[in-house]
C-alpha positions in Angstrom: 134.0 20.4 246.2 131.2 19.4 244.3 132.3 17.2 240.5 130.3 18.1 237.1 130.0 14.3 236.0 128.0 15.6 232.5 129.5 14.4 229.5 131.0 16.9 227.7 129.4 19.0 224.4 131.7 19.1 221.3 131.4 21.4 218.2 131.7 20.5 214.7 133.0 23.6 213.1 131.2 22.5 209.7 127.9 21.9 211.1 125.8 22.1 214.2 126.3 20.7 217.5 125.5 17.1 217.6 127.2 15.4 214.7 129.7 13.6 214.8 132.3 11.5 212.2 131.9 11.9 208.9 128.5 14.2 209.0 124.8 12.9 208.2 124.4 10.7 205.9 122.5 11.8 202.5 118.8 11.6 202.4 117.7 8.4 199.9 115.3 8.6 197.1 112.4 6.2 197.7 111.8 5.7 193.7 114.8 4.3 191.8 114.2 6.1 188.9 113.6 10.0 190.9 117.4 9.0 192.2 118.4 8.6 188.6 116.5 12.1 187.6 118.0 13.9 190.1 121.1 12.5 189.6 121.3 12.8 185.8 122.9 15.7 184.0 120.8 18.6 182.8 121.4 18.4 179.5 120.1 14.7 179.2 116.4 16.2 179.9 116.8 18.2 176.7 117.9 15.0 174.7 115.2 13.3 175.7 112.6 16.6 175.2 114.3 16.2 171.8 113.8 12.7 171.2 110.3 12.7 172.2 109.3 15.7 169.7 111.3 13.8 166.7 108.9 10.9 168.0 106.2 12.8 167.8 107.0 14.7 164.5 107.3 10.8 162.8 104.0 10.4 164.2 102.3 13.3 162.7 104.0 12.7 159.3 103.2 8.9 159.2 99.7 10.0 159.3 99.5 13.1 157.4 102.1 12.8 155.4 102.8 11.9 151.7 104.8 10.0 150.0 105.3 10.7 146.3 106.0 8.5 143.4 106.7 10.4 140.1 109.0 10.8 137.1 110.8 13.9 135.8 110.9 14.8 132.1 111.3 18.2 130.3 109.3 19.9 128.1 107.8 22.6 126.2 105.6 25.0 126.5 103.3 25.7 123.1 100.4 28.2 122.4 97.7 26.7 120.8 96.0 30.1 120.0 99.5 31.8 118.9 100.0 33.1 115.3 103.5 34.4 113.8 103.6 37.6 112.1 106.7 37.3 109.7 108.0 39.0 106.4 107.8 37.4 103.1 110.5 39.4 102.0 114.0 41.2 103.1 113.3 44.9 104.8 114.0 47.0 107.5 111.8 47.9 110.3 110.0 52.1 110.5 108.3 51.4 113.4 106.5 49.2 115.9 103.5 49.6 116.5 102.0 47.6 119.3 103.6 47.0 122.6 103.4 43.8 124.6 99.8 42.7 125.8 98.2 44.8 123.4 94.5 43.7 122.3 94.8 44.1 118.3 91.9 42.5 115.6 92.8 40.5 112.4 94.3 43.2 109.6 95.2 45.4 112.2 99.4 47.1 111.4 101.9 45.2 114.1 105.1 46.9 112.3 105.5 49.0 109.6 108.6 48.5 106.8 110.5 51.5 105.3 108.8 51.3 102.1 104.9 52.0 103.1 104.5 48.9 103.7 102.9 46.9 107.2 103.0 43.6 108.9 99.6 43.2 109.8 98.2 40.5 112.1 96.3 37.6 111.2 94.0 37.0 113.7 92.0 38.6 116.7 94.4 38.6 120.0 96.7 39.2 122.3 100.0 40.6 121.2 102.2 38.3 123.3 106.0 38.3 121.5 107.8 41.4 119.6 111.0 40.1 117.9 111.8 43.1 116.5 112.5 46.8 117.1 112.4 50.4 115.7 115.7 50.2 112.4 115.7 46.2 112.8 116.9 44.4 109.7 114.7 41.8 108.4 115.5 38.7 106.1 113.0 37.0 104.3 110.3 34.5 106.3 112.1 36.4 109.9 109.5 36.1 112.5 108.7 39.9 113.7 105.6 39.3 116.8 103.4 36.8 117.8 99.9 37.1 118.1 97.9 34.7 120.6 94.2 34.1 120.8 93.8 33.6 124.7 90.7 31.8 124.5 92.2 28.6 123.0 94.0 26.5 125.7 97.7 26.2 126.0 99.4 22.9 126.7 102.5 21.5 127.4 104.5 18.5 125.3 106.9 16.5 126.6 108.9 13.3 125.8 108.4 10.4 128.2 111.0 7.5 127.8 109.9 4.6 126.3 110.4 2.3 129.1 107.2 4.2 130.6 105.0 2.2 128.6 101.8 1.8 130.7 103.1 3.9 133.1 102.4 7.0 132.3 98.8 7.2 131.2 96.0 9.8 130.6 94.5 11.5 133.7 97.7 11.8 135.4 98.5 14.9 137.5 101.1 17.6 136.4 103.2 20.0 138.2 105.4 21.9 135.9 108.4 24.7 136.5 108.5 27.2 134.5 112.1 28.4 133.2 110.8 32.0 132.4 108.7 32.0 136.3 111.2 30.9 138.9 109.1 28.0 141.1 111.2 29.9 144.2 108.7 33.1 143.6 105.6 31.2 141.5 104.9 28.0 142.5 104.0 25.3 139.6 102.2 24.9 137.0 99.6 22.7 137.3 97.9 20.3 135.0 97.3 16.8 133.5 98.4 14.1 131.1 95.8 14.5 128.5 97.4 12.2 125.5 100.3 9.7 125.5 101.4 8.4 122.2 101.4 4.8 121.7 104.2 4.6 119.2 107.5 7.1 119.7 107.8 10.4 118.2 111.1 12.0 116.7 112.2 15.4 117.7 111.3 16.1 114.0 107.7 15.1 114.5 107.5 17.5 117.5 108.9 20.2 115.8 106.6 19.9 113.0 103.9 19.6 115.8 104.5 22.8 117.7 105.7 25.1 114.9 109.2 25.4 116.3 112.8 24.8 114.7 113.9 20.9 115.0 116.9 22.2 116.6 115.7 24.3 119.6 113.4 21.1 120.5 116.1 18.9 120.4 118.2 21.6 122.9 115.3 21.0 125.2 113.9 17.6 124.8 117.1 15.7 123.4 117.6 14.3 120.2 116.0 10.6 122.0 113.0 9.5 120.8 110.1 8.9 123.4 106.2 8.8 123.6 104.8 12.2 123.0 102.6 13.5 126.2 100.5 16.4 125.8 99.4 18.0 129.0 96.5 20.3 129.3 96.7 23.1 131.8 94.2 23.6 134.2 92.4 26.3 133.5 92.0 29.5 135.7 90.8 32.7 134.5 91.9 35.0 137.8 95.6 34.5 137.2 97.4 36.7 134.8 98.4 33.6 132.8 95.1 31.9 133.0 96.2 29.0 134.3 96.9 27.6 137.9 99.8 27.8 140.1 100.6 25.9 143.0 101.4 29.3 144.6 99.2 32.0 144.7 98.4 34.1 141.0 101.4 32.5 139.9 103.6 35.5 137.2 102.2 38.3 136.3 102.4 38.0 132.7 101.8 34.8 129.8 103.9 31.9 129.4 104.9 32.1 125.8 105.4 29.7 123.1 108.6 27.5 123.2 109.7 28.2 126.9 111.5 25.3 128.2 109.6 23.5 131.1 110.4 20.5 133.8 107.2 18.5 134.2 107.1 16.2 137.2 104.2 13.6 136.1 103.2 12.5 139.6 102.4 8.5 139.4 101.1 7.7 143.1 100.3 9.5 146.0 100.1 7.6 149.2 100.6 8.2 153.2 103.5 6.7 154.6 101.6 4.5 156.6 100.3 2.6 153.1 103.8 2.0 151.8 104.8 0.2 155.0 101.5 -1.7 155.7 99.9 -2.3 151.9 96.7 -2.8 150.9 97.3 -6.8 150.4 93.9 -6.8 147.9 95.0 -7.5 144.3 95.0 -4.6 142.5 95.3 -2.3 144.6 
């Protein structure tokens, strides 16, 4: 009888024939850090994408960036080339006779009174306000239009507070938002400081200034006084106001005389890079 003295083949039901105990052993990472990878949850490598475009959006701003230094004061908005039509005496309105944006000459009928007589306009322009309609009652020295003379250039006024002494000074950049022209939709405004008072000025003395009733400038500027600034727009003839916007044409229509305004009277513009690390020459 002949003996089979081979040693005997055994099968491990979870893998192939061969292995024994607890299995093979799991292949090791020769790089430290490509075990900790592989061995990291996926979500990390999104925190870390995260992280490193934060890092690099910090980056970009640092170095294009700007940092803005300003100060926040209302206003209001005046026509320097605006005349008032108004009545000398008690009447009532017949008709009107000029719509908004008309182009009417000096002597030219803006409204006629039952009566036969006219409110005529005093000067060459653009009709830019009508206070009054067809039947309107009128007591005497009422205002009825407004009649503005595009060519001479608007400007802003606002009061800066006192403690801005030699702060706020001539030259300075302007942007302005416009109650009547949402920023949202138009943009801003944009001019310059063109005159600072030395000495303050009572809403009274800006009222007398601008032509307007002491108490609507006081509902807009505050009863405070403060140094006058006068801002003069800048000056574009494409846009239906003639005047530039930080957006586009800005409105399509004229600011008018006594809309309320926020000016934002920017003192310093710098990258973020010079407010950490400063220019450590005097003066500068």
């Amino acid at each position: 009888m002949t003996v089979d003295r081979s040693a005997p083949t055994t099968t491990d039901t979870t893998g192939t024939a061969g292995d024994r105990g607890l299995g093979r052993p799991l292949a090791q990472a020769s790089d430290p850090i490509d075990r900790v990878v592989r061995l990291a949850p996926k979500w990390t490598v999104f925190v870390l994408a995260a992280c490193g475009l934060l890092v690099l959006g910090i980056i970009v701003w640092s170095v294009r960036g700007t940092v803005t230094s300003s100060v926040s004061t209302t206003g209001l908005y005046n026509e320097r080339g605006a005349a008032t039509v108004s009545t000398d005496t008690a009447g009532t309105v017949d008709k009107v006779l000029v719509k908004l944006g008309d182009e009417v000459t000096t002597g030219q009928p803006l409204v006629s009174l039952v009566g036969g007589t006219s409110l005529v306009s005093p000067q060459d322009g653009s009709v830019t306000s009508i206070l009054v309609s067809d039947g309107s009652t009128m007591v005497a020295g009422q205002h009825a239009a407004r009649v503005t003379d595009l060519a001479a250039p608007d400007f802003v006024v606002t009061l800066v507070p006192t403690g801005l002494t030699g702060t706020v000074v001539v030259g300075l950049p302007v942007r302005m938002a416009v109650s009547s022209a949402p920023s949202s939709t138009y943009g801003y405004l944009l001019g310059t400081v063109d005159e600072i008072s030395s000495d303050p000025f009572t809403v009274a003395q800006v009222a007398t200034r601008l032509g307007l009733e002491e108490q609507v400038v006081a509902a807009q500027l505050g009863t405070a006084p403060g140094l006058l600034a006068v801002v003069r727009l800048q000056y574009d003839p494409s846009t239906p106001s003639n005047y530039a916007w930080s957006v586009g044409q800005g409105p399509p229509f004229v600011i008018t005389q006594g809309v309320p305004v926020t000016a934002q009277i920017i003192l310093s513009e710098k990258s973020p890079l010079d407010v950490v690390f400063p220019d450590p020459t005097p003066g500068s």
